[in-house]
C-alpha positions in Angstrom: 100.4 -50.2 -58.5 100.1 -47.6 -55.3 98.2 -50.0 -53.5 100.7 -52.6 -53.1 103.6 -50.2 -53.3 101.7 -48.8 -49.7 102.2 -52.1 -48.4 106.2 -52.9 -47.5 105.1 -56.5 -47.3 106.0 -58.7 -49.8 106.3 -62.3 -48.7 105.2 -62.7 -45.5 103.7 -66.5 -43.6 99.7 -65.4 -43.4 97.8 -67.1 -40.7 95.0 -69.7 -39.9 91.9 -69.5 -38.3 90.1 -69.8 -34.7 86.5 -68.9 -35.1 84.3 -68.3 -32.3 85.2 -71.5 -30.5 86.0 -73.8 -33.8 89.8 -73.8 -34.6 90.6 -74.2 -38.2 94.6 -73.9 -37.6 97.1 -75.0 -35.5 99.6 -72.5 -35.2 101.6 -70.8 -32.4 100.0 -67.6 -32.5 96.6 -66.7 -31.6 95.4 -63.2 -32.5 92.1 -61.7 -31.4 89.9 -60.4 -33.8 86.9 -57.9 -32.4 84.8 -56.4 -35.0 81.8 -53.8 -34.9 78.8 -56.5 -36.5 78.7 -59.6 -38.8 75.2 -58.2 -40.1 76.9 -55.9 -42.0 78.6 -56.9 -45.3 81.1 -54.4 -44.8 82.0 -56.5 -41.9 81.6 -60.0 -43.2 83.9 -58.6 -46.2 86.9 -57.7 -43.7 86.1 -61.4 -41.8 86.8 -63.4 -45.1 90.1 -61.4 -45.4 91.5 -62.0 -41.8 90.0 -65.7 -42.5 91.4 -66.4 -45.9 95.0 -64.7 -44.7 95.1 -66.8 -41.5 94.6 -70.0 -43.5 97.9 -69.2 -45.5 99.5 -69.1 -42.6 99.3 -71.3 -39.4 98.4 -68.9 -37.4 95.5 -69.1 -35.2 92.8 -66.3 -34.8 89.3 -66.3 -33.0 86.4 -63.1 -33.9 84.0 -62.1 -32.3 81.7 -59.2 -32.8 78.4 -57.3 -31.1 75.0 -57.5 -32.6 75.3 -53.8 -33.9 77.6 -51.4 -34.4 75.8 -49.0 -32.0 76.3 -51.9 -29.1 79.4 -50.1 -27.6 79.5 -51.0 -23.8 78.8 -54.5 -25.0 81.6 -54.5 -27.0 83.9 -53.2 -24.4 82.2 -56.4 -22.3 83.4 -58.7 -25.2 86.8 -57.0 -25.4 87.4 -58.0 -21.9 86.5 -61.1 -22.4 88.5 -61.8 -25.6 91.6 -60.5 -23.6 91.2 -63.3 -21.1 92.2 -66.0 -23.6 95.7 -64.2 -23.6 96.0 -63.4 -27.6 99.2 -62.5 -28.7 97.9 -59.4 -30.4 94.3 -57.7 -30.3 93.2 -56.1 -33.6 90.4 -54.1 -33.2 87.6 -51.8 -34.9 86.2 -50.1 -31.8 82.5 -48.7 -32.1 83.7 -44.9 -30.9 87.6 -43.6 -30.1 87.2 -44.4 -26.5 84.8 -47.5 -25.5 87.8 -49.8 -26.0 90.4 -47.9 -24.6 90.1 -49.6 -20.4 90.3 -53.0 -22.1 93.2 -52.1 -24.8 94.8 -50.3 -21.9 95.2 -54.1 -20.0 96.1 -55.6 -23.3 99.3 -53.5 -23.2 100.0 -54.2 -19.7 99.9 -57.8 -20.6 102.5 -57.6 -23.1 99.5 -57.8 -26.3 99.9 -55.0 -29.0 96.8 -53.6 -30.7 96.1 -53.1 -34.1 93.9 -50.5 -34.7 91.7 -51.5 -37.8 89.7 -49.3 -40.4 90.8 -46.4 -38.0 88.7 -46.2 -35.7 91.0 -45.3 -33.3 92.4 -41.7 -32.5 96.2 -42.2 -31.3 96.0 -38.5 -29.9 92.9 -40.0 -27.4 94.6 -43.5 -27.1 98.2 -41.8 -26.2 96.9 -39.6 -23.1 95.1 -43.2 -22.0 97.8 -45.1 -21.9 97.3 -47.0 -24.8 99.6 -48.1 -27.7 98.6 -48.4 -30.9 100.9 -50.6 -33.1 99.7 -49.7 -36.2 96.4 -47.8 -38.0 95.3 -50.2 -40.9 92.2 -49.0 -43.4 91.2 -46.5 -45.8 91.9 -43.3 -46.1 88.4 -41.9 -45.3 89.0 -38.0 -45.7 89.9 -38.8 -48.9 87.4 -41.4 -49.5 85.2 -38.2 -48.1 86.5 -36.1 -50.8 86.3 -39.1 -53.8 82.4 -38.8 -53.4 82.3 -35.2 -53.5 84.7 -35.5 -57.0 81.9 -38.0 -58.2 78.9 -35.3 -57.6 80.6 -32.8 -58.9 81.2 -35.0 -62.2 77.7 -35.8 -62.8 76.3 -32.3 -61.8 79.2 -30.3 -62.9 81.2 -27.5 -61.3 79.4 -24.9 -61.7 76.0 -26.6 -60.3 74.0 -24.8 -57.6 71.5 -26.0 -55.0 71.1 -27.7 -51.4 73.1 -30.9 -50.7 73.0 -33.2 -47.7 75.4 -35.0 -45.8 74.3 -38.0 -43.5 77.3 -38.9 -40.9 77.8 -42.4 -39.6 77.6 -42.7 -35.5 77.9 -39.3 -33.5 81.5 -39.6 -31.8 82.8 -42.1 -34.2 85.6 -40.6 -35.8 85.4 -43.0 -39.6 82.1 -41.2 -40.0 83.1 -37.8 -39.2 86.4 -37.9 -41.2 84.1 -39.5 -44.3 81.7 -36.0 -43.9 84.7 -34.0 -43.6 86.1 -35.1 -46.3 83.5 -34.5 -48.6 82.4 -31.6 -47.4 85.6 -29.5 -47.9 86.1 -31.0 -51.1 82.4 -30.2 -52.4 83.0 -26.4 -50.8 86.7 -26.6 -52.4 85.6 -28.1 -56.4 81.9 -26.7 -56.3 81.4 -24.0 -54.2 77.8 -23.8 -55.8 76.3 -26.8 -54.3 75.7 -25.9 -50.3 75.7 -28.5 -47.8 72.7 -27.5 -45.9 72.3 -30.0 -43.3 75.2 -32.7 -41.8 73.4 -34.6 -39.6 74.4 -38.0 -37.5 72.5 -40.9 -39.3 73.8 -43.4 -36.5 75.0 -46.1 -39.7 71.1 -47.0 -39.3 69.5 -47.5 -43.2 66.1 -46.8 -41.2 67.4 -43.1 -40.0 69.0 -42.2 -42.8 65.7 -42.6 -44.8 64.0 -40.4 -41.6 66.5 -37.7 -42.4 66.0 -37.5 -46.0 62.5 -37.4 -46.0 63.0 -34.6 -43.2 65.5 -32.7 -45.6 63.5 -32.7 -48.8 60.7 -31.1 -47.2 62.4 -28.0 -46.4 64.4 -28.9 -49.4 62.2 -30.4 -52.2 65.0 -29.4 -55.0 67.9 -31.4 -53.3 70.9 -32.0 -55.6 72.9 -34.5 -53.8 73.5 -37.0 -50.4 76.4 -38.1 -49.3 76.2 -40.8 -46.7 78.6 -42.0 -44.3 77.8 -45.6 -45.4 76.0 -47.7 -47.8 73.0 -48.8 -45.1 72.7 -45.2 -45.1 73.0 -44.2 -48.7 70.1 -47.3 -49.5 68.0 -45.7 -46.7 68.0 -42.5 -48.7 67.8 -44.2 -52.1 64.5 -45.6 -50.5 63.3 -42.2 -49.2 64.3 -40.3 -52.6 61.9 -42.9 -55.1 59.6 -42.9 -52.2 59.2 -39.0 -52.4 58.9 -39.1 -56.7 62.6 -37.7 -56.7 65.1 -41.0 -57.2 65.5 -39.9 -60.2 66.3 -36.7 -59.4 69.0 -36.6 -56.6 72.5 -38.2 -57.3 73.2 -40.1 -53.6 76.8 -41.6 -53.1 78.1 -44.0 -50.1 80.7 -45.0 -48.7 81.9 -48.8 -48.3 81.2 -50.9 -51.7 79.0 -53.5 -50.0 77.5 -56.0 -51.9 74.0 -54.6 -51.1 75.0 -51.3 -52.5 76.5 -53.0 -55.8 73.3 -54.3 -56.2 71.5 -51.5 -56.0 74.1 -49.4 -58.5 73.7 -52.4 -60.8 69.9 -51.9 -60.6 70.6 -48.4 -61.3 69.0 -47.3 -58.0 72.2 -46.2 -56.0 74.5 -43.5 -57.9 77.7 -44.8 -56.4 80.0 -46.0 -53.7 83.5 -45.4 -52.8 84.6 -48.8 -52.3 86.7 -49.6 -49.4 87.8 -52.9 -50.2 87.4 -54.2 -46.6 88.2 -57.7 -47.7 92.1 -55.8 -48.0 92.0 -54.3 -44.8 91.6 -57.4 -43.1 94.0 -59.6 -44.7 96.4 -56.9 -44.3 95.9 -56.1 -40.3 96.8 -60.1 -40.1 99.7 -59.8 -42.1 100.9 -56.6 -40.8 100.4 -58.1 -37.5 102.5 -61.0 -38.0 105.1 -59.0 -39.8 105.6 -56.8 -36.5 105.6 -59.7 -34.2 108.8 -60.8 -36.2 110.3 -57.7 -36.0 109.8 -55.2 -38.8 108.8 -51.7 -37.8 105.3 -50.7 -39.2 104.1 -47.4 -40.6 102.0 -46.3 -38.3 99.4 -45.3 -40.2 98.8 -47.9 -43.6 96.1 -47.1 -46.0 94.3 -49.3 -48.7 92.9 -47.5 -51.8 89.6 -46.9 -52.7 87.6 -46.9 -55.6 84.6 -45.4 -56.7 82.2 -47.9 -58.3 79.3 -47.3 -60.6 77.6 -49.1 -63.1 80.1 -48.4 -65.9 82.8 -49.5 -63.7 80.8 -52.8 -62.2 79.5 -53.9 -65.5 83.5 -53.5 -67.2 84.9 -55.0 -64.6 88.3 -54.0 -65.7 89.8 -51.9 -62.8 92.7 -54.0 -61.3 90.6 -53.4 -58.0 87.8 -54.8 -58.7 88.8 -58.2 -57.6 89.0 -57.0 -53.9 85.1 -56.0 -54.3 83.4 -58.6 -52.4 
């Protein structure tokens, strides 16, 4: 399967768990996990794979994370603060491509490499700071950009005409803007009849993103499609759309595969989701950690597949992926 066959990995010792201040394993590694927010099941999804990894492998790790993932200067505070309990590696998903980079900057100079994960780090940005990055672990998200704009153009066919409206994650973050890229080439590229007309910033907030598409479907009542950056922000759309009388009318697609957003595609609410099987990601920054803390040479840049998930594909359940949807 290309998923594993990414992955040069194939027996490796996994690692066990710090939390917080609660150890869980007793190894002689520590790693330092810093993540965007916990109140996002994207999030909590990646957190069970670091955890369940680590407990294969008697490795210690300790997480922390900010209360949103808008909070950057606070998570450059935790960062520094993480840094001072001497981790033998930092793996990372920073808020923005350059609110970490003074802490992960020290890191290096202590001798700690950083693990950039779900790419949320530029290594062009990170290079002329001074930082290092080990390795770039997550999806693909140009493509996973590009998987949504495949799925609209499915459902409405190429040859469909009319507005469309993209909804980007964070302004500056560059997982949100490769996402929107993504799709937005492809949908130009496949169906050159459906026009993006607006690409707006929805700050990963479900509460904006609604803002936004009531604002679009006002000057565009006969909207075709959304793409969000997110699933927060595709079920704040979802909520605008059957608020407005069109749900039924507008086929809206995010990004992630949350468990809220399965629900709502189970419901028949949400369209679709291009899955991106966070619970992979982080088992697979601990493991690729570990593997280049003994030694091996990592691809810089490792990326776990997506899917695309609907209710077909929930409700059979026979993708060989599916078991990484968490």
């Amino acid at each position: 399967m290309e998923l594993f066959m990414r992955f040069l990995i194939v027996s490796l010792t996994f690692i066990s768990i710090f939390f917080s201040s609660t150890v869980f394993g007793k190894g002689h590694l520590t790693y330092g996990v810093l993540m965007k927010t916990l109140s996002n099941p994207f999030w909590g999804a990646m957190e069970e794979g670091v955890r369940d990894g680590s407990k294969e492998a008697g490795v210690a790790y300790y997480l922390q994370a900010v209360e949103s993932d808008q909070a950057a200067e606070p998570q450059l505070n935790v960062c520094m603060t993480m840094l001072e309990r001497k981790p033998d590696v930092m793996i990372t998903a920073a808020i923005n491509s350059t609110i970490l980079l003074p802490c992960l900057k020290k890191a290096n100079e202590s001798g700690i490499p950083v693990v950039d994960l779900d790419g949320n780090l530029d290594h062009d940005i990170a290079k002329k700071a001074g930082v290092s990055i080990d390795f770039t672990i997550g999806s693909d998200n140009e493509a996973a950009g590009a998987q949504g704009a495949d799925y609209v153009a499915k459902v409405l066919g190429r040859n469909a005409s009319g507005p469309v409206l993209v909804i980007e994650g964070l302004s500056g973050n560059i997982t949100g803007q490769k996402r929107a890229r993504g799709f937005a080439n492809r949908i130009k590229k496949i169906a050159p009849g459906l026009k993006v007309v607006a690409s707006l910033p929805g700050d990963w907030d479900r509460m904006k993103a609604a803002n936004i598409t009531n604002d679009i479907l006002t000057r565009h009542p006969n909207l075709k499609a959304i793409f969000a950056a997110n699933d927060g922000m595709a079920l704040g759309a979802v909520e605008a759309a059957y608020s407005a009388g069109k749900g039924n009318d507008i086929i809206i697609v995010g990004v992630d595969g949350n468990s809220d957003a399965v629900k709502s595609i189970k419901s028949g609410r949400l369209n679709a989701s291009v899955a991106q099987l966070p619970y992979l990601v982080g088992k697979r920054a601990v493991i690729g950690a570990t593997a280049s803390l003994n030694g091996l040479k990592m691809a810089k840049f490792q990326f776990v597949d997506t899917l695309v998930l609907t209710k077909d594909v929930i409700e059979n359940n026979t993708h060989p992926l599916m078991k990484f949807v968490k």
